[in-house]
SEROVEX-207599 format. One record per residue (C-alpha): residue number from 1; residue in one letter; z, y, x. Coordinates in steps of 0.5 Angstrom, whole numbers. Example, Ala and Ser with C-alpha at 12.3 -4.5 7.8 and 13.67 -1.06 7.14 Angstrom:
BEGIN
   i aa    c3    c2    c1
   1  A    16    -9    25
   2  S    14    -2    27
//
This chain:
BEGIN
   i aa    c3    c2    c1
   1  X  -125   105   189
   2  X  -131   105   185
   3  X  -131   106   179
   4  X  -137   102   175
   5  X  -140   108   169
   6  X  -141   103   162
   7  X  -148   104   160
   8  X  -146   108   154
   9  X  -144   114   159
  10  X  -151   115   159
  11  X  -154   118   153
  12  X  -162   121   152
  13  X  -162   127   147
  14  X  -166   126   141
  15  X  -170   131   139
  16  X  -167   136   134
  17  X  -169   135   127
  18  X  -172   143   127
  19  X  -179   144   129
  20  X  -180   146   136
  21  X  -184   152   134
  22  X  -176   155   130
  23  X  -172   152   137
  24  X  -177   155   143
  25  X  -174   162   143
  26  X  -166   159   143
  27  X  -168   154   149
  28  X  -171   159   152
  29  X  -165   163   152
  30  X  -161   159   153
  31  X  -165   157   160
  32  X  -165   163   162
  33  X  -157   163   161
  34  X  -156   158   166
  35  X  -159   161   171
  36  X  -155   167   171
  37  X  -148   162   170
  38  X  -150   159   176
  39  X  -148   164   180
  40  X  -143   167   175
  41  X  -139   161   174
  42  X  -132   164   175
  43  X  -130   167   168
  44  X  -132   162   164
  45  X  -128   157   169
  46  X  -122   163   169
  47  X  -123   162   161
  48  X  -122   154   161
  49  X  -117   155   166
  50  X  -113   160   162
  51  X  -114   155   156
  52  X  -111   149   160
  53  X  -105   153   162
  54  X  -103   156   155
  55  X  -104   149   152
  56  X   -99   145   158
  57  X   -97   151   164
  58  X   -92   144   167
  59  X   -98   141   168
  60  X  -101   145   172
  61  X   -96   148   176
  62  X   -97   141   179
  63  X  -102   143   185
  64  X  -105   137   187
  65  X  -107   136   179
  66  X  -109   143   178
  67  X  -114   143   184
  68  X  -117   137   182
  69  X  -118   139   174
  70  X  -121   146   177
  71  X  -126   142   180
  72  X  -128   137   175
  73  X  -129   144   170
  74  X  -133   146   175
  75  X  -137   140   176
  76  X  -137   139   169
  77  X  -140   146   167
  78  X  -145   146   173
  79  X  -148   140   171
  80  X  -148   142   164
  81  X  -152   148   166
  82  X  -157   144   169
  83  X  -159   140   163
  84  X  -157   146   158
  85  X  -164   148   156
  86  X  -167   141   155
  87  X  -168   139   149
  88  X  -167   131   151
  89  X  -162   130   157
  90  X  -158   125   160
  91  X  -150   125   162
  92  X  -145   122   166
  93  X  -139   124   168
  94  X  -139   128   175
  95  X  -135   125   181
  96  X  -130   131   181
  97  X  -128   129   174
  98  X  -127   122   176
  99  X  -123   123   182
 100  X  -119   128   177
 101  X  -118   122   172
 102  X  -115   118   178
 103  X  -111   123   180
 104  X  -108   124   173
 105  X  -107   117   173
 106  X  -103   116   180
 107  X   -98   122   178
 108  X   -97   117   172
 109  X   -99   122   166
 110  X  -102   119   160
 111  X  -108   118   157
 112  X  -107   122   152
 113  X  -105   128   157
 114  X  -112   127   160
 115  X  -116   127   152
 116  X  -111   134   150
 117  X  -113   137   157
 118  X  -121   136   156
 119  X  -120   138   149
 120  X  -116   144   151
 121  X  -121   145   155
 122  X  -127   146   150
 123  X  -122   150   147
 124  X  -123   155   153
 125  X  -131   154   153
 126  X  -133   155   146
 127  X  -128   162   146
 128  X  -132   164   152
 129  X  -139   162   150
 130  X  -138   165   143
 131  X  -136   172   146
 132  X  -142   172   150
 133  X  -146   171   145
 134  X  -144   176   141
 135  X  -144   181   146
 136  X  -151   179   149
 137  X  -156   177   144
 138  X  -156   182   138
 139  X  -161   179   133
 140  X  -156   174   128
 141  X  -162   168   127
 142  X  -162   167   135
 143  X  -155   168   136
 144  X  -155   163   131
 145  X  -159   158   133
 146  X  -157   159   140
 147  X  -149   157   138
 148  X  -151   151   134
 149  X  -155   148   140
 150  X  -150   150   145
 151  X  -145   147   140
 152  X  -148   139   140
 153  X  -150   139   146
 154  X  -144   142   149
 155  X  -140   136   144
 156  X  -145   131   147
 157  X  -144   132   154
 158  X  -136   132   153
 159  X  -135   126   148
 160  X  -141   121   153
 161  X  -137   124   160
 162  X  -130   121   157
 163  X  -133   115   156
 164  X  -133   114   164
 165  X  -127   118   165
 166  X  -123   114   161
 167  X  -125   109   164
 168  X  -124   111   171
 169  X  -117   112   168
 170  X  -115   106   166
 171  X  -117   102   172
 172  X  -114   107   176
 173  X  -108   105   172
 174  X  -109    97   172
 175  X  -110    98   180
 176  X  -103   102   180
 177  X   -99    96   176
 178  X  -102    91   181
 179  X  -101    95   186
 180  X   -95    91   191
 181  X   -93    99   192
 182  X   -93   101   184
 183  X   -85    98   184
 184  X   -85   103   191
 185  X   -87   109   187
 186  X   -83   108   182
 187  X   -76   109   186
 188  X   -79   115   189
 189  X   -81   117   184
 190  X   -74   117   180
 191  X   -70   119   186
 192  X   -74   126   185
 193  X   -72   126   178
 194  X   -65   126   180
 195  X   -63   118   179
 196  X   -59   115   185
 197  X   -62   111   190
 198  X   -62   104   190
 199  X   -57   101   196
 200  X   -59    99   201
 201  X   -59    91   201
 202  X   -62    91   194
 203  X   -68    87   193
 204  X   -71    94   189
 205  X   -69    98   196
 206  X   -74   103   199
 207  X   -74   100   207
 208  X   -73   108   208
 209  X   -66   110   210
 210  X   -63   115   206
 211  X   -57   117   210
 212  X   -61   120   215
 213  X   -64   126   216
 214  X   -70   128   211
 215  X   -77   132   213
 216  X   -82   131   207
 217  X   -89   132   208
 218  X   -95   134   202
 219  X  -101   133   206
 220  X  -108   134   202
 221  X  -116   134   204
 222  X  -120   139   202
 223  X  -125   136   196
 224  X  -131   137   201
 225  X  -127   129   204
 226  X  -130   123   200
 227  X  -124   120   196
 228  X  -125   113   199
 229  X  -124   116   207
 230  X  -118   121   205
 231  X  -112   117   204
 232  X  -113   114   210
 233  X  -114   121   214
 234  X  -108   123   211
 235  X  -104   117   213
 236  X  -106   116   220
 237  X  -103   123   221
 238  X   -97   122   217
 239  X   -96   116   222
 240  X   -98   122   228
 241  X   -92   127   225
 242  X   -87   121   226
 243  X   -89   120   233
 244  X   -88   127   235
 245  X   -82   127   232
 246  X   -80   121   234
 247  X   -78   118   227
 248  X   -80   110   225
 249  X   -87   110   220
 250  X   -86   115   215
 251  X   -85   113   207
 252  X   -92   114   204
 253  X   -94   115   196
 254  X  -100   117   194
 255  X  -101   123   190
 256  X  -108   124   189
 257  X  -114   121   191
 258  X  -115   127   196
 259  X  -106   128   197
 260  X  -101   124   200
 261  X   -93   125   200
 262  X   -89   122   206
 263  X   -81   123   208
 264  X   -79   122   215
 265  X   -73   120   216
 266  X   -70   121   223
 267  X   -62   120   226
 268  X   -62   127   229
 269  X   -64   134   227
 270  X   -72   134   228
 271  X   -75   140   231
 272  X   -82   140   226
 273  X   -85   147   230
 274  X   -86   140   235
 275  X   -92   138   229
 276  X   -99   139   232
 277  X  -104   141   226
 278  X  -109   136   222
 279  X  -114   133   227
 280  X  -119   136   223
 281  X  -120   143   219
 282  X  -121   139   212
 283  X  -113   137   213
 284  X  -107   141   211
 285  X  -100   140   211
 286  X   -94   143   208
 287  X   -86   142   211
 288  X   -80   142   207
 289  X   -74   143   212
 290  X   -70   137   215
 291  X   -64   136   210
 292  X   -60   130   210
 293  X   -58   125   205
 294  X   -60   123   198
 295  X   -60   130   196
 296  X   -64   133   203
 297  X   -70   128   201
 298  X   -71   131   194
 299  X   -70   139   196
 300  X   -74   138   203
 301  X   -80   134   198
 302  X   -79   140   193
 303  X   -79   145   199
 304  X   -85   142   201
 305  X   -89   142   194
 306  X   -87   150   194
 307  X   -91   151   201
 308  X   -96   148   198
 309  X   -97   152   193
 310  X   -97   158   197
 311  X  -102   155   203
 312  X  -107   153   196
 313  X  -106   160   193
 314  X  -106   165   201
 315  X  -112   166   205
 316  X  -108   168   210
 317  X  -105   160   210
 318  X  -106   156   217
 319  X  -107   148   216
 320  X  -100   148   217
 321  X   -95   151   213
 322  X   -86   150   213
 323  X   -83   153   208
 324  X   -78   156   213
 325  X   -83   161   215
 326  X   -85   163   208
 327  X   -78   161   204
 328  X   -78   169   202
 329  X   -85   169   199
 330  X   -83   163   195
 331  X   -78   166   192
 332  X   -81   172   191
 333  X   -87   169   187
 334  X   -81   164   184
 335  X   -82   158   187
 336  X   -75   158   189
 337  X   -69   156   184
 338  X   -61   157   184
 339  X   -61   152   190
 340  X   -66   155   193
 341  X   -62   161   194
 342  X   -56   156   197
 343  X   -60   153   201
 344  X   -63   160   204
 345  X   -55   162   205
 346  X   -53   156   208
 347  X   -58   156   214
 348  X   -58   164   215
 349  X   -50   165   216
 350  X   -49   159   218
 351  X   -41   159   221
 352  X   -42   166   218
 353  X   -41   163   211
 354  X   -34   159   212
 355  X   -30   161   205
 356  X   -24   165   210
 357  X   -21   172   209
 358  X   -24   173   217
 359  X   -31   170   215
 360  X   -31   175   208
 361  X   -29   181   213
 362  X   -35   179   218
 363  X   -40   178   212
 364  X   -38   185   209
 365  X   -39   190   216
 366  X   -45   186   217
 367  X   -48   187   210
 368  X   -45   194   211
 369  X   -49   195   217
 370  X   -55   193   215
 371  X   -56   197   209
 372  X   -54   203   213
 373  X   -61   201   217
 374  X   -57   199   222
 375  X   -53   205   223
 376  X   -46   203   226
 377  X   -42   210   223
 378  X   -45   211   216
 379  X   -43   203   217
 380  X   -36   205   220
 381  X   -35   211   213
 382  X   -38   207   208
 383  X   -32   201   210
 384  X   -26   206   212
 385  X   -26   204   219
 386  X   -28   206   226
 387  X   -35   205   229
 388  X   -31   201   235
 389  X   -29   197   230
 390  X   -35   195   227
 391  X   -38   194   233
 392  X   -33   189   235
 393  X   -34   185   229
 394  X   -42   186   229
 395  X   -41   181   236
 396  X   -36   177   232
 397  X   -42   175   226
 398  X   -48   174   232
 399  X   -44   169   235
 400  X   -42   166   230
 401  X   -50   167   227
 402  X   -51   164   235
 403  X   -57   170   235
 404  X   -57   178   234
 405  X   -57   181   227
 406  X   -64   183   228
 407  X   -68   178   230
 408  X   -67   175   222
 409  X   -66   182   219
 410  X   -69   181   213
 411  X   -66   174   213
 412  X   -60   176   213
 413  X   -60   181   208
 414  X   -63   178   203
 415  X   -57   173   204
 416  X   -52   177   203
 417  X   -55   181   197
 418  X   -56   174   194
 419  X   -49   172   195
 420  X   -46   179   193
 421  X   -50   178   186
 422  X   -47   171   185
 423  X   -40   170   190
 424  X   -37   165   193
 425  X   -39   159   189
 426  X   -46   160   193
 427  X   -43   158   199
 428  X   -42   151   202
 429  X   -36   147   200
 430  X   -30   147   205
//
């Protein structure tokens, strides 16, 4: 969707009232700024960043609004830099900041949530240039004169560019009210706050069945993708994920102009290892695990958003990335919450974590093992019992694990220390 730029984002500077002559030093100053900041750029995106997260640190947990709002400051601070030193200029805001506006707007945060981050924003900017200033230019007259341009210009830029920001905005949002799955979206999106699904022969029903088993996905493009080809690339790819898994068409909900969340819903317990990667290199997916149910819909989507956020902060991440590979480093970078840790404990003892006497008895000579580092007899003391006794429960918990114990040490372990810690209430109900 394009989104048309009013006449008024365009503004030509006026020269400033001071003569040339007074100026000059402070526009040479500034030019040559720019040119070292073009190839410097992060403090201050850092900076402006940091400004944003002090103000609204939920906000930006959101991965898809915090990639896009680091691109339209990047965008922003390039294109201002370009005009910086000019005493006349023109400014429209850049596409990476429309395309955030879009995205705001799609997550259904308010116009007043954009407005505070850009003011935010500037915040951030103004703290970091007045820094530099300070530091770089010793003379107060030019620091000066250099502060009270950078200040109008930079004020200038801000209010022309919102013009058009807010604008994309709005239509934006009008467009999601018309939109015939604006109703779709809001279910979902009410489901994922913790409020019933609606049944199933109500007029308001998803045509998605919530008793199955739930595999969510976050699928996103990387910025480099034109936001009007992204959405579709993303949905083709959902429908090939449901293919493989032998599911009917995912349900979709659009999460960004470069994001999508998808849920397949299948009758059996699909083996995702079978999804192949993105057909192109600019496609990333995250997986939550399948899970059945209402409850399984919100915790594999919450698994997949926390995937997510560790494919777009790793370098070692592939264009695919299941949570059940990497639950224990989103535990560890406190991605995981109390059901998390249930969920974990569930899946790695399995028949193991049935409430019975024998089961807390296999659990204990298990855990008992394992912080021996594996040492049968140091197991055996530390429990009062004989070694074969040990290895006689030891083959007991495999086969109920239905694989050795060191094939998923680690798992395991972190399993039991987490319910040694909390108890039986973290085991599944009987």
């Amino acid at each position: 969707m394009k989104t048309a730029i009013p006449r008024t984002q365009r503004h030509v500077r006026e020269p400033m009232p001071a003569s040339a002559e007074d100026t000059a030093p402070a526009f040479e100053w500034l030019t040559a700024f720019a040119l070292r900041m073009r190839s410097e750029s992060e403090p201050i995106l850092s900076a402006v960043d940091s400004a944003i997260q002090e103000t609204f640190p939920h906000y930006l947990a959101d991965v898809e609004v915090h990639r896009e709002v680091r691109a339209a400051t990047r965008a922003h601070w390039l294109g201002f830099l370009a005009v910086i030193g000019r005493t006349q200029f023109e400014a429209r805001p850049p596409a990476e900041a429309v395309n955030g506006a879009r995205t705001v707007a799609r997550r259904g945060y308010g116009v007043d949530m954009l407005l505070k981050t850009y003011r935010a924003a500037q915040r951030g900017l103004w703290r970091y240039i007045t820094q530099v200033l300070h530091q770089q230019i010793p003379d107060p007259e030019l620091r000066g004169a250099v502060l009270v341009i950078f200040w109008e210009h930079s004020t200038l830029w801000l209010d022309t560019c919102l013009d058009g920001i807010v604008a994309a905005y709005m239509d934006e949002r009008e467009h999601h009210t018309r939109n015939s799955d604006a109703q779709r979206i809001e279910i979902v999106q009410a489901i994922l706050r913790g409020e019933p699904a609606p049944p199933a022969d109500s007029p308001d029903k998803l045509a998605h069945s919530m008793d199955n088993v739930h595999v969510a996905l976050v699928l996103w493009t990387d910025p480099e993708v034109p936001a009007r080809y992204a959405t579709g690339l993303l949905r083709d790819y959902a429908a090939q994920i449901a293919r493989a898994l032998g599911a009917p068409p995912p349900l979709l909900i659009s999460s960004g102009v470069h994001g999508l969340w998808a849920w397949i819903a299948t009758s059996h317990l699909p083996d995702i290892a079978a999804v192949a990667p993105p057909p192109s290199a600019h496609l990333h997916l995250a997986l939550g695990t399948p899970r059945p149910g209402v409850a399984g819909f919100r915790r594999s989507h919450l698994e997949a958003c926390a995937a997510q956020r560790i494919a777009t902060s790793a370098q070692n991440s592939g264009a695919v990335t299941a949570y059940q590979d990497i639950d224990l480093v989103c535990l560890l970078t406190g991605d995981g919450d109390i059901e998390s840790v249930r969920a974990l404990i569930e899946r790695e003892l399995g028949q193991l974590a049935d409430r019975s006497e024998q089961g807390a008895r296999l659990r204990d000579t298990v855990f008992e093992f394992l912080c021996a580092g594996g040492n049968i007899d140091a197991a055996a003391s530390r429990l009062g019992v004989h070694g074969n006794t040990v290895r006689y429960r030891l083959k007991q918990a495999e086969r109920r694990l239905g694989h050795p114990i060191e094939s998923r040490r680690v798992h395991l372990e972190l399993a039991l220390r987490c319910l040694e810690v909390y108890g039986e209430q973290l085991l599944p109900a009987p």
